[in-house]
C-alpha positions in Angstrom: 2.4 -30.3 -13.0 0.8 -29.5 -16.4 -2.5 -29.8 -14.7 -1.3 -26.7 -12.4 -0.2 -25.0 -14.6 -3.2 -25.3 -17.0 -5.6 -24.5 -14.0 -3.7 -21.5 -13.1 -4.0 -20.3 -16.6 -7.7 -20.6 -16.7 -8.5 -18.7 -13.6 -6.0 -16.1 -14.5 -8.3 -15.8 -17.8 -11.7 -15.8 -15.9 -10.7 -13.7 -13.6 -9.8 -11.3 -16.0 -12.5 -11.3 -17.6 -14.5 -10.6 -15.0 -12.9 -7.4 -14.3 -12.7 -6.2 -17.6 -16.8 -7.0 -17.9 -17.1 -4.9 -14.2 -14.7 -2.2 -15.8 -17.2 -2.0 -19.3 -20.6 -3.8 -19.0 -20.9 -3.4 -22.3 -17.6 -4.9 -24.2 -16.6 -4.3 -27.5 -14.5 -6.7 -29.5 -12.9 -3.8 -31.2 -12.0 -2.1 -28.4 -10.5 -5.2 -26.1 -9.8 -8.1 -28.5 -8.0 -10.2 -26.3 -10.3 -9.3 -22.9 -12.8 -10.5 -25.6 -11.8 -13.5 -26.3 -11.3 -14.6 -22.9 -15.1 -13.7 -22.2 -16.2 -16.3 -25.5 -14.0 -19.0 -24.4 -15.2 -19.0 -21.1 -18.7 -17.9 -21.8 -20.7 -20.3 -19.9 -18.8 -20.2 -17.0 -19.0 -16.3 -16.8 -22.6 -16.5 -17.3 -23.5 -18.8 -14.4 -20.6 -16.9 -11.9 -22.2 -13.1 -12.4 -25.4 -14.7 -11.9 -24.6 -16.6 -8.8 -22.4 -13.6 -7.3 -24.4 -10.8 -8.4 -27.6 -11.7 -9.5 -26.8 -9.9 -12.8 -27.4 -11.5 -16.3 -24.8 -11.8 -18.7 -25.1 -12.0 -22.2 -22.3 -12.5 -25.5 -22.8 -12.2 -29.2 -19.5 -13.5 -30.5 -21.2 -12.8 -34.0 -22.4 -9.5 -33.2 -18.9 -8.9 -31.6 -20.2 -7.9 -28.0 -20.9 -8.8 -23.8 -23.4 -7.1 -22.3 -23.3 -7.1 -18.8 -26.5 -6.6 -17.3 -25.6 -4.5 -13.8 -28.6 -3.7 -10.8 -28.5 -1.2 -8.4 -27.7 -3.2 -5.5 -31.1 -2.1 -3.4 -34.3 -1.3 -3.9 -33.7 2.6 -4.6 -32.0 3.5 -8.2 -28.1 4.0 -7.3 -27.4 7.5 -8.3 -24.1 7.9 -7.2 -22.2 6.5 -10.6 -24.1 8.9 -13.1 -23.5 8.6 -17.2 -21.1 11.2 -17.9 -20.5 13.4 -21.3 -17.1 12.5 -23.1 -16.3 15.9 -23.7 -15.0 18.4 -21.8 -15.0 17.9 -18.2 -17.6 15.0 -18.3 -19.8 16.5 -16.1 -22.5 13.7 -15.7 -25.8 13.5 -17.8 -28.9 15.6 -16.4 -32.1 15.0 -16.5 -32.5 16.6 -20.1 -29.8 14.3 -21.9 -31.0 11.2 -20.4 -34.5 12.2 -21.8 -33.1 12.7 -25.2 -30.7 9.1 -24.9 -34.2 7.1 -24.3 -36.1 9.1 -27.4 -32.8 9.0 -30.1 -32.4 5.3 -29.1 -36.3 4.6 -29.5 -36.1 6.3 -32.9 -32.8 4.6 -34.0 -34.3 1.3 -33.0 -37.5 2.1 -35.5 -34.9 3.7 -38.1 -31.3 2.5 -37.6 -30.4 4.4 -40.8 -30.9 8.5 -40.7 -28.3 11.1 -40.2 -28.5 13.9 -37.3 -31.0 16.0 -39.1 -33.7 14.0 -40.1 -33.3 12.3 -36.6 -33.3 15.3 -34.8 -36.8 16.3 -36.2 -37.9 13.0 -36.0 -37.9 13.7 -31.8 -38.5 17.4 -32.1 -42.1 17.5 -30.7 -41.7 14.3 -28.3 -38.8 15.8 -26.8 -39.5 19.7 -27.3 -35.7 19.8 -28.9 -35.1 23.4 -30.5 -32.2 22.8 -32.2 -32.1 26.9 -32.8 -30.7 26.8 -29.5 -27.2 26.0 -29.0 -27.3 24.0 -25.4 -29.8 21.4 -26.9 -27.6 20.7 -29.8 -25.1 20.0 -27.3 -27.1 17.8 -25.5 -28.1 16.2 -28.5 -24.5 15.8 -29.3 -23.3 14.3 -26.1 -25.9 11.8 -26.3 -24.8 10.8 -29.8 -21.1 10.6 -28.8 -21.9 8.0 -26.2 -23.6 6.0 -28.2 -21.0 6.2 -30.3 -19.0 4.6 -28.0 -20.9 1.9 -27.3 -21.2 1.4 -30.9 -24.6 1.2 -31.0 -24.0 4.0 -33.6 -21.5 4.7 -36.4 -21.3 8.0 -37.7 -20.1 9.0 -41.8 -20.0 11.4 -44.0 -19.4 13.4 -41.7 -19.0 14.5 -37.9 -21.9 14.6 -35.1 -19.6 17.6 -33.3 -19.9 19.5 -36.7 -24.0 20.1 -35.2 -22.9 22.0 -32.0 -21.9 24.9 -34.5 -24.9 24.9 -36.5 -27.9 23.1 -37.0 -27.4 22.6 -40.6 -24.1 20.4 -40.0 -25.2 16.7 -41.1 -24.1 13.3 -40.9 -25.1 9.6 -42.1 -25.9 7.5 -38.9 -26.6 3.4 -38.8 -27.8 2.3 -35.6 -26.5 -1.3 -34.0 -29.9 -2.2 -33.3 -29.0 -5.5 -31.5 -26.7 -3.3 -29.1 -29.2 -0.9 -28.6 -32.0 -3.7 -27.7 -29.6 -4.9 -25.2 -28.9 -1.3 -23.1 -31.9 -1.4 -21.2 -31.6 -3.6 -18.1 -35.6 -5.4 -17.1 -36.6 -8.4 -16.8 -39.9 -7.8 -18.3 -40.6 -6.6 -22.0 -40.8 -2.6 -21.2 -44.0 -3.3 -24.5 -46.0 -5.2 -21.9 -46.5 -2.1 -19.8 -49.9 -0.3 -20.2 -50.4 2.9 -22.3 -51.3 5.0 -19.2 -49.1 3.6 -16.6 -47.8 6.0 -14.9 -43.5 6.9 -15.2 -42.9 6.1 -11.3 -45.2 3.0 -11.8 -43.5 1.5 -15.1 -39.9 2.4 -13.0 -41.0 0.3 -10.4 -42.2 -2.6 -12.6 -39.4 -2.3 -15.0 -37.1 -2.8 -12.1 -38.9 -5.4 -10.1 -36.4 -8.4 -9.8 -39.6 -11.4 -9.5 -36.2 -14.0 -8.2 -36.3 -12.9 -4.8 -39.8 -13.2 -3.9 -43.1 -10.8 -3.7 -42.1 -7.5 -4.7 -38.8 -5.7 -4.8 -35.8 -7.3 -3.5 -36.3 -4.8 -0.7 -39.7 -6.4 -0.2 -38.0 -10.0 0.6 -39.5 -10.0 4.2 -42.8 -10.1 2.8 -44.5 -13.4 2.7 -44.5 -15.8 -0.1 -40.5 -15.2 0.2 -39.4 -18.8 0.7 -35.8 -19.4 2.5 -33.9 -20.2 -0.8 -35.0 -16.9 -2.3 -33.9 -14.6 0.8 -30.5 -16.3 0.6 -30.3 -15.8 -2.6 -30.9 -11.5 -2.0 -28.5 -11.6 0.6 -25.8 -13.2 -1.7 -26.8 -10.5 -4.4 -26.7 -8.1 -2.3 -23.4 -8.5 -0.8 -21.9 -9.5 -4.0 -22.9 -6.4 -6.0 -21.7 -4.0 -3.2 -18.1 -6.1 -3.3 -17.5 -5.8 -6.3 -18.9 -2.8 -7.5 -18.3 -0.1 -4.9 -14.7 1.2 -3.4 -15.4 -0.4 -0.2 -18.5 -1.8 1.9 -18.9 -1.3 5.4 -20.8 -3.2 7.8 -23.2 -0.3 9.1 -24.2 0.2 5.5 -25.7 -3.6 5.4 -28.9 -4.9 6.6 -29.6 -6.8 9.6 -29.5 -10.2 7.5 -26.8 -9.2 5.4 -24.4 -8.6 8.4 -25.8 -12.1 9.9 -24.4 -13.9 6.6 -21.6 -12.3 6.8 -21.0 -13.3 10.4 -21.4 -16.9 9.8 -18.0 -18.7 8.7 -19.8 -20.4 5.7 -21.1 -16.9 4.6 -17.2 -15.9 4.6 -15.6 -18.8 3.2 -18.8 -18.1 0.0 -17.8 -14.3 -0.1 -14.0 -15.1 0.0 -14.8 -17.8 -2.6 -16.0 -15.4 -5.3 -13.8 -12.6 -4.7 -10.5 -14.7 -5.0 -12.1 -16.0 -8.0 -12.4 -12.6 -9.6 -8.7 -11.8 -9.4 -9.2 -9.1 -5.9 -7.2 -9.3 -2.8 -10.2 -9.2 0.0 -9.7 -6.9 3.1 -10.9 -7.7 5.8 -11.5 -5.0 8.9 -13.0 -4.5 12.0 -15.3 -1.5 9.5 -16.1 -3.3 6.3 -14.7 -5.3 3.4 -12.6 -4.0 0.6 -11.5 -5.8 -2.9 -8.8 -4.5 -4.4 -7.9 -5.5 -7.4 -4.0 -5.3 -7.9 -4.0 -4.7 -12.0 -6.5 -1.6 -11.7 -8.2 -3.9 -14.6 -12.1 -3.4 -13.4 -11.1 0.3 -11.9 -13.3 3.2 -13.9 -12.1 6.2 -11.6 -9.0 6.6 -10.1 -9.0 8.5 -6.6 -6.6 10.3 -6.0 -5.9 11.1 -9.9 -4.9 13.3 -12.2 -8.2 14.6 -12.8 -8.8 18.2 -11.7 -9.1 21.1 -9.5 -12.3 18.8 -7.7 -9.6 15.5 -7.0 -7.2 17.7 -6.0 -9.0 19.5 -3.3 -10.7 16.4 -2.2 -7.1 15.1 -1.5 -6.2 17.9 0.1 -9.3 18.0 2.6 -8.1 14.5 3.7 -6.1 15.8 6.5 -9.1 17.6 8.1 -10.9 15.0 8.1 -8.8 12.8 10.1 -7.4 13.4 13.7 -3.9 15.0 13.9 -3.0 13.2 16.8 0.6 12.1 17.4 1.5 8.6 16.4 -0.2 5.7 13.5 -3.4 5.7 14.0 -5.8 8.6 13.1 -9.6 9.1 13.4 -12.1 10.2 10.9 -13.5 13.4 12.4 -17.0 15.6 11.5 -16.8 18.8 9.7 -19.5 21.6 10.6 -20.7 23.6 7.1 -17.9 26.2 8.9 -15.0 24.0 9.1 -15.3 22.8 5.8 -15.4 26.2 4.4 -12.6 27.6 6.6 -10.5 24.3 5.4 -11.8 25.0 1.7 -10.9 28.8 2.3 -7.2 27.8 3.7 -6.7 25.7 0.7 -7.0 28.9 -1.7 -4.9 31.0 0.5 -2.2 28.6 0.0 -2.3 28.6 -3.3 -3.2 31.7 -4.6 -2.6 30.9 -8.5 -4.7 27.4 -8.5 -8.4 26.9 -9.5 -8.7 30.6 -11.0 -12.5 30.3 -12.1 -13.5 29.0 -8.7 -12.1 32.0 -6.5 -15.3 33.8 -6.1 -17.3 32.8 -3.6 -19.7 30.8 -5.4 -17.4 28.7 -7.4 -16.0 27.8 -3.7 -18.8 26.5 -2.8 -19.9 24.5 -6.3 -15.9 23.3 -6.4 -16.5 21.6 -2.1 -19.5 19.9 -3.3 -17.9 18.3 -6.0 -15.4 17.0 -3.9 -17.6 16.0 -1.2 -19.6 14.3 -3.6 -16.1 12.5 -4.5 -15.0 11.8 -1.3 -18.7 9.9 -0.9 -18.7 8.3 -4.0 -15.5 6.6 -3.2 -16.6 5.7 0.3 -14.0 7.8 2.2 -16.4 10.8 3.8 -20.0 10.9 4.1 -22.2 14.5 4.0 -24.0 15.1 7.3 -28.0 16.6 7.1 -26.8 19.9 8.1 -24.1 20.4 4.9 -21.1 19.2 6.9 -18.7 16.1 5.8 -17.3 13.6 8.2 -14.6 11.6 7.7 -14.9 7.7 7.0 -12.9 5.0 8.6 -11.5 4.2 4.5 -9.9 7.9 4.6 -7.4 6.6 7.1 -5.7 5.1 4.1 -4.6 8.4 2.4 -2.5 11.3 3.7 -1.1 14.6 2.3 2.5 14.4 2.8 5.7 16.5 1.6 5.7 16.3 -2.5 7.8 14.4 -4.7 9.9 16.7 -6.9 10.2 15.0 -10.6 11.1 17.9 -12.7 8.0 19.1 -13.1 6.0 21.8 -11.8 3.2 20.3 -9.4 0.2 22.6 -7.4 2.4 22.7 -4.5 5.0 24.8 -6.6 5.2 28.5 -7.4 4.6 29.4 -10.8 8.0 30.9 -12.5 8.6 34.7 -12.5 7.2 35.7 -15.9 5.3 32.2 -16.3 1.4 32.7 -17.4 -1.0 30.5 -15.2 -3.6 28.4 -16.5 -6.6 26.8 -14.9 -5.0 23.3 -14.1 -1.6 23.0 -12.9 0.6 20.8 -14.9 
């Protein structure tokens, strides 16, 4: 019995761990002591599980006091669909100018790990073009200091980074982790090796080349010199990084080999295997797969969520996209670019005191893209070439119903006589 019992205990921890690595690929021992632990003590196993599931390399400093999960985009195109986002504000996600300035700062910090937001930001000025006269670069500046302050692979002191939004004469002491800061970029090739004049698409396609599965990209398995153990061994990347990784996977999204693995009771039982081992409960449908992990432990975003006006008229469009047909089952339907906006343009006339910024027509239009762009990103709707949305066999699972009164005032509620309204309903 104390066998059992022991065994139980350990693949409660593993699995655990696993989720909390899937949840924050880099892992902090300050900021989940216990998750940490778990990932020390069972290090090796970890190590060899990620790389037989997912192809992905793990690696822990118990010294240095961090995991570093090394996550791929699970095909041969860069997965744009789970951007870096700022951790002020709204966290809108990074554009193309703050991910230039988080490769430059973190260059320069690597070289001098102990400067303070001044001297660093003149240290990049002509690389990057950064005016720091201007107000919206020392915010980008800013949010790209504040996530690597997160990671802590930066500590800030005497002082506050925010203080250099106001002006650029704010200042503070920064010491760079430079072991943390080795270990964000994901290659398996020394990014030194590359040549002085290679070209930026050219050194993102050899930075990114996985060499394990053959000739090529893993997208290039078919090619020859691909031997059978190495296609397999895509295939079960493949499949494992879209499991565990994305909301839900559905069989017209995989390749033709990838749905033949998955067809074969072995390839099953494997999949089934590693999933159970992780701590999800696998679904199984005629569609697709689905982990779902009961203890929301590897879960980043939350849909639907408390997280504003863009989640809240995503939920709300989940009705038009589904059939209203009489009985349990409903369809995902297609939206033309005019349904959507008459459905979008109903949900404001309903509630006339909601989403005040977006009410001209414009902020309409940038508030439905955000929550197509939701509804995609958690696999429940897909955008059609010609700027409509349809409806995906996931969305099924959600419906708007009557709301649950709790005492407090919801968006389906009337704002009191008097009351003033804000941008968010509480």
């Amino acid at each position: 019995m104390r066998s059992d019992v022991l065994a139980t205990d350990l693949a409660a921890e593993r699995s655990r761990a696993i989720r909390l690595l899937l949840r924050s690929p880099m892992l902090n021992s300050e900021d989940q002591p216990d998750g940490f632990r778990d990932v020390v003590r069972h290090h090796d196993w970890l190590v060899a599980w990620f790389d037989d599931t997912c192809g992905w390399q793990l690696t822990i400093d118990p010294g240095a006091g961090f995991a570093r999960l090394a996550k791929r985009s699970r095909g041969a195109k860069v997965d744009v669909s789970r951007p870096l986002r700022r951790s002020r504000g709204g966290h809108q996600a990074f554009d193309r100018r703050r991910y230039q300035l988080l490769c430059l700062v973190a260059a320069q910090l690597v070289q001098h790990p102990v400067t303070t937001v001044g001297l660093l930001a003149r240290a990049i000025c002509a690389e990057a073009g950064l005016d720091t006269s201007r107000h919206r670069e020392r915010v980008a500046l800013v949010d790209v200091l504040r996530t690597l302050i997160e990671w802590q692979a930066l500590r800030a002191s005497g002082g506050t980074v925010d203080d250099f939004v106001e002006t650029e004469e704010a200042n503070a002491l920064l010491q760079a982790d430079t072991m943390r800061l080795h270990r964000l970029l994901v290659t398996t090739v020394a990014p030194s090796s590359l040549a002085d004049d290679v070209s930026p698409v050219a050194a993102a396609v050899y930075l990114g080349a996985e060499p394990r599965y053959g000739r090529g990209r893993e997208a290039d398995a078919h090619q020859a010199g691909t031997d059978d153990e190495q296609r397999l061994r895509r295939i079960r990347h493949m499949i494992g990084r879209r499991l565990v990784d994305d909301p839900v996977v559905y069989f017209e999204d995989l390749d033709e080999e990838e749905r033949g693995y998955l067809d074969n009771p072995a390839g099953r039982q494997w999949l089934r295997s590693r999933v159970a081992e992780a701590g999800f409960e696998l679904e199984e449908r005629s569609d697709g797969l689905l982990a779902v992990d009961p203890d929301a432990l590897a879960t980043d975003l939350q849909f639907p969520g408390p997280h504003g006006n863009a989640h809240q008229l995503a939920l709300l469009l989940v009705d038009d996209l589904l059939t209203r047909a009489d009985g349990r089952h409903r369809d995902p339907v297609e939206l033309t670019p005019a349904q959507l906006e008459q459905a979008v343009d109903t949900v404001f006339e309903r509630f006339p005191n909601w989403a005040r910024s977006h009410r001209d027509r414009d902020g309409r239009q940038a508030l439905t893209t955000e929550a197509t762009e939701l509804l995609e990103a958690f696999g429940l709707a897909r955008r059609t070439p010609d700027g409509g949305v349809a409806g995906r066999a996931a969305i099924a699972r959600y419906s708007v119903g009557a709301p649950v009164r709790t005492g407090t005032r919801t968006l389906f509620d009337d704002p009191p006589a008097g009351a003033a309204t804000g941008e968010k309903p509480s």
